[in-house]
Chimera marker file (.cmm) of the C-alpha trace (Angstrom):
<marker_set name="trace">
<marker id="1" x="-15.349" y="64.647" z="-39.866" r="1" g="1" b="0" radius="0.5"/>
<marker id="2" x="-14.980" y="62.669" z="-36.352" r="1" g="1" b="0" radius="0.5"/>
<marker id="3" x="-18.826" y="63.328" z="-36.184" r="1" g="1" b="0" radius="0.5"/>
<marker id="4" x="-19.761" y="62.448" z="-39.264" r="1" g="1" b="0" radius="0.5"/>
<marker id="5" x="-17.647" y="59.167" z="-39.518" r="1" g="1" b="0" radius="0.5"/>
<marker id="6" x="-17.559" y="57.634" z="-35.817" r="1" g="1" b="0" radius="0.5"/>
<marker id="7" x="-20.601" y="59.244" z="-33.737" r="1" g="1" b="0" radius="0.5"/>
<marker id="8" x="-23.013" y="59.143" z="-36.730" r="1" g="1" b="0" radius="0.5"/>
<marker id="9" x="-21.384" y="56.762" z="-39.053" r="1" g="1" b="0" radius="0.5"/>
<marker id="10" x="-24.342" y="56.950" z="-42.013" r="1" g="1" b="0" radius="0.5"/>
<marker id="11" x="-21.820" y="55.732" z="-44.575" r="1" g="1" b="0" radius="0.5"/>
<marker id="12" x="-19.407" y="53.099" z="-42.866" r="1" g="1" b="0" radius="0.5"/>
<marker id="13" x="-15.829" y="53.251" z="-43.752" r="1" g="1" b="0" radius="0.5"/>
<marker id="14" x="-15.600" y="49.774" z="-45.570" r="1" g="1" b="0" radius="0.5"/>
<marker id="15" x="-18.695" y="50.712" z="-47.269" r="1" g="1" b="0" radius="0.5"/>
<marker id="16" x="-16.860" y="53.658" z="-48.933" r="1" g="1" b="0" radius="0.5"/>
<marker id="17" x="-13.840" y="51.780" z="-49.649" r="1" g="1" b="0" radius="0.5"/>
<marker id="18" x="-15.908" y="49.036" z="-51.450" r="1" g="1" b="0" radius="0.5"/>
<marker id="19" x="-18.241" y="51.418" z="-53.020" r="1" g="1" b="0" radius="0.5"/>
<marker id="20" x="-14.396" y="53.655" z="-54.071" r="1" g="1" b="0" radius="0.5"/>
<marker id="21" x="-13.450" y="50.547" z="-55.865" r="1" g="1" b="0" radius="0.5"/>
<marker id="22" x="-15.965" y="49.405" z="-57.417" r="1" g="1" b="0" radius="0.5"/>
<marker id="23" x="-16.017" y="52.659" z="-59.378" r="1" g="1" b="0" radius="0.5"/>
<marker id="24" x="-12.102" y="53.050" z="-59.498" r="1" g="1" b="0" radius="0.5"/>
<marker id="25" x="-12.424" y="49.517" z="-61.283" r="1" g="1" b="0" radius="0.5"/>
<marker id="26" x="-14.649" y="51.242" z="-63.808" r="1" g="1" b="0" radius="0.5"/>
<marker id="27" x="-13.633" y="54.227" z="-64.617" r="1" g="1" b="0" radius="0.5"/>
<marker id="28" x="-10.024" y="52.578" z="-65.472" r="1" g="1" b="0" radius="0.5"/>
<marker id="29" x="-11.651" y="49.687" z="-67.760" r="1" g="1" b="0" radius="0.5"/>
<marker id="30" x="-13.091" y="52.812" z="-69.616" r="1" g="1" b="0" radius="0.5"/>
<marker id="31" x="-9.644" y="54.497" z="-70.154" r="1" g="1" b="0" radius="0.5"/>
<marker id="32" x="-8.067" y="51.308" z="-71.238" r="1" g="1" b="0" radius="0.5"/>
<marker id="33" x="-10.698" y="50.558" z="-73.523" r="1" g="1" b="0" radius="0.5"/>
<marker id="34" x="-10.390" y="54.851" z="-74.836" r="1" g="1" b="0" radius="0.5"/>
<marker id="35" x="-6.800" y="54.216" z="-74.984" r="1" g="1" b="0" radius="0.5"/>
<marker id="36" x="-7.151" y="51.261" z="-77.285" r="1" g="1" b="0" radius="0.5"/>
<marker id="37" x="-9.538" y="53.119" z="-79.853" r="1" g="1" b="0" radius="0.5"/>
<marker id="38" x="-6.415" y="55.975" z="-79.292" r="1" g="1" b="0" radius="0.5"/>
<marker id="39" x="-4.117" y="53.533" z="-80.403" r="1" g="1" b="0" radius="0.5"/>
<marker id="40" x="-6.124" y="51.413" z="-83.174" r="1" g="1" b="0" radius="0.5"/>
<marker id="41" x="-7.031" y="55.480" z="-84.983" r="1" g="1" b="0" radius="0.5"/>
<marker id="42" x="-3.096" y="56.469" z="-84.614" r="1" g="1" b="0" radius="0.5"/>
<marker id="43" x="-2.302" y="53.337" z="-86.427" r="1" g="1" b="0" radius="0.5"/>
<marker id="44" x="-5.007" y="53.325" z="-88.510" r="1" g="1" b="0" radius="0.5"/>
<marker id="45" x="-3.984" y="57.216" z="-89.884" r="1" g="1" b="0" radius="0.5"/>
<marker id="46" x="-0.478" y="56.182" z="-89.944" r="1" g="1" b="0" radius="0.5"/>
<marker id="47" x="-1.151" y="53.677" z="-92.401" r="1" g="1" b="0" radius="0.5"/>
<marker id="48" x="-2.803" y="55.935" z="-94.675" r="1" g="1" b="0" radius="0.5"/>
<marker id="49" x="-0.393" y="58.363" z="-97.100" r="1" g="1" b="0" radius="0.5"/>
<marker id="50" x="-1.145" y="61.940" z="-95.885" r="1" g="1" b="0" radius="0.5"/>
<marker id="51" x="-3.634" y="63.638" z="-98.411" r="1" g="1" b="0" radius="0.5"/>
<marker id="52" x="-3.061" y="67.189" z="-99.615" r="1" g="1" b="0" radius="0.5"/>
<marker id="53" x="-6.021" y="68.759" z="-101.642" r="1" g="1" b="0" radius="0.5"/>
<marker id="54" x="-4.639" y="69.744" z="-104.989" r="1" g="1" b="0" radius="0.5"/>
<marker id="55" x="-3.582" y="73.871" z="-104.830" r="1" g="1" b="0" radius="0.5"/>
<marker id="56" x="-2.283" y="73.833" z="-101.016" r="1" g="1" b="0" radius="0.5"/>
<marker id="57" x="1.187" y="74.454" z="-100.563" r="1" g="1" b="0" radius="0.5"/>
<marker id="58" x="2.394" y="74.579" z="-97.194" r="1" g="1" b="0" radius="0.5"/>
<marker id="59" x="4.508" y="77.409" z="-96.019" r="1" g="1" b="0" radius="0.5"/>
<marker id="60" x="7.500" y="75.480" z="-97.073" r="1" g="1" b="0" radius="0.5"/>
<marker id="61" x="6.535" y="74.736" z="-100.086" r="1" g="1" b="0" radius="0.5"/>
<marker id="62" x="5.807" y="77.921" z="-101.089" r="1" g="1" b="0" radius="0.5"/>
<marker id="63" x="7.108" y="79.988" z="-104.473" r="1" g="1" b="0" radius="0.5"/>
<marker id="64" x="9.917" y="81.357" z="-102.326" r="1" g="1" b="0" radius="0.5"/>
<marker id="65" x="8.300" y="84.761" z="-102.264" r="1" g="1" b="0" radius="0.5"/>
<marker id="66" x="9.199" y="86.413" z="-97.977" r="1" g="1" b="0" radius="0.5"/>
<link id1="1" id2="2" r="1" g="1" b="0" radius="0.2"/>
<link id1="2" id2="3" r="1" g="1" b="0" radius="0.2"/>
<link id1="3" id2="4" r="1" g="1" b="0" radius="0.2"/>
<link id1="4" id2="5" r="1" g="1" b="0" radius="0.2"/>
<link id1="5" id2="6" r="1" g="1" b="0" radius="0.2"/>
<link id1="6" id2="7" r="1" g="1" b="0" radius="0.2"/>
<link id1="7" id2="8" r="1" g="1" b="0" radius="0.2"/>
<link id1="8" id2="9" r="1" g="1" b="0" radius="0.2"/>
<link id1="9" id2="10" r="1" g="1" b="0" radius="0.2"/>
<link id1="10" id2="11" r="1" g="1" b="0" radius="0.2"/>
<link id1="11" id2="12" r="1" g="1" b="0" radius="0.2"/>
<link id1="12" id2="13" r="1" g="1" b="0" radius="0.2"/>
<link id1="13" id2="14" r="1" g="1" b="0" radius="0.2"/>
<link id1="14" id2="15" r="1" g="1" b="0" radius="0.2"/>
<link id1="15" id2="16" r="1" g="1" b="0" radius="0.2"/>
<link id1="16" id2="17" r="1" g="1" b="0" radius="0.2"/>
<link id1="17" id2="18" r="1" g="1" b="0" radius="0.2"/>
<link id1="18" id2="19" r="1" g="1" b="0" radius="0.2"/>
<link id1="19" id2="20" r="1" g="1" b="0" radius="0.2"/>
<link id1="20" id2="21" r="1" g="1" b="0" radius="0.2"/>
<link id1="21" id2="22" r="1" g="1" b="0" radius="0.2"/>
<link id1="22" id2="23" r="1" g="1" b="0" radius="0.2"/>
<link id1="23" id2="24" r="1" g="1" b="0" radius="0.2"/>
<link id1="24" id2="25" r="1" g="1" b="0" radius="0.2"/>
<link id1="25" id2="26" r="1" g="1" b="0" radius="0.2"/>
<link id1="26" id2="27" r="1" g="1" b="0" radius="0.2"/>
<link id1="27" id2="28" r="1" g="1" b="0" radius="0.2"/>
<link id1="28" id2="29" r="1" g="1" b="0" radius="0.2"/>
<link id1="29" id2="30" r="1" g="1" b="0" radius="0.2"/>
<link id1="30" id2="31" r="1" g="1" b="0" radius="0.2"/>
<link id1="31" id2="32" r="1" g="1" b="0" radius="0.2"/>
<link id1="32" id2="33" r="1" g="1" b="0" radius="0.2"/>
<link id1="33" id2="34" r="1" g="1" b="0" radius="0.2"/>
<link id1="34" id2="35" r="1" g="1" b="0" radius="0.2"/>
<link id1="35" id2="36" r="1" g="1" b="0" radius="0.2"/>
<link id1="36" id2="37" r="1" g="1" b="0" radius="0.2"/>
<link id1="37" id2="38" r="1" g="1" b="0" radius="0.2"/>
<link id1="38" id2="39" r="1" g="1" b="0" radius="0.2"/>
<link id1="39" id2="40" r="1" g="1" b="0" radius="0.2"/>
<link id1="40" id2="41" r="1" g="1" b="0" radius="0.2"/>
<link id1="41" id2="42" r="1" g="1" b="0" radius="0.2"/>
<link id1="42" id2="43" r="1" g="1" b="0" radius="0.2"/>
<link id1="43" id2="44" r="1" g="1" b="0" radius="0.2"/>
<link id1="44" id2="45" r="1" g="1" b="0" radius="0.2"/>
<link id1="45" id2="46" r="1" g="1" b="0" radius="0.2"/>
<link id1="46" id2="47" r="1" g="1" b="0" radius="0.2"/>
<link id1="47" id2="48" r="1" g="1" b="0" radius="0.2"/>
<link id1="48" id2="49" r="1" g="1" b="0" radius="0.2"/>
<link id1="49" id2="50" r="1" g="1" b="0" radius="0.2"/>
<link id1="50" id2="51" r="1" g="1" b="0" radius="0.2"/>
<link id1="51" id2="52" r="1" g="1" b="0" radius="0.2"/>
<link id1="52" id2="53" r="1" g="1" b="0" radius="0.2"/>
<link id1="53" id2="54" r="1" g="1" b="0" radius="0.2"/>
<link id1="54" id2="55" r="1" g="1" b="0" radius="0.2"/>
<link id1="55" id2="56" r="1" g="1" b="0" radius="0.2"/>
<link id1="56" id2="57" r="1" g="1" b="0" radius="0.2"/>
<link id1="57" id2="58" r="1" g="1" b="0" radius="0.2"/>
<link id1="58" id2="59" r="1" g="1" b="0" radius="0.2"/>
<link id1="59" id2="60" r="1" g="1" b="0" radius="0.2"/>
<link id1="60" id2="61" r="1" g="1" b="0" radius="0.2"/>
<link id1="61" id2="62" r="1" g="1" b="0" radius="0.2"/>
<link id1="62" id2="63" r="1" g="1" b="0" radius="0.2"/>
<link id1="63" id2="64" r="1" g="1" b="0" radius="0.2"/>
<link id1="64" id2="65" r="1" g="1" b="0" radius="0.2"/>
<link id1="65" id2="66" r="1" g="1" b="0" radius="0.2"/>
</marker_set>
């Protein structure tokens, strides 16, 4: 790693770094912008009522038979 960094230094240290940020930058604007389409469909299905096709029954509601 000494070699590859100091002696023959094709990809300079600050270079990285910038090059690190740059994409850290992006890749957490994309999971803020995923976690607000997260949060606009959880409210979004939260303000609908729950819709239960007609002849389901969950396990609870069934006709009490074990």
């Amino acid at each position: 790693m000494s070699i590859a960094f100091n002696d023959m230094n094709p990809f300079p240290m600050k270079q990285l770094q910038q090059l690190r940020a740059v994409h850290r930058e992006r890749l957490e604007a994309e999971l803020r912008e995923l976690e607000q389409f997260k949060a606009e469909y959880l409210e979004t299905r939260a303000a609908q009522d729950p819709v239960v096709p007609e002849g389901c029954t969950s396990e609870d509601e069934g006709d009490g038979e074990a």
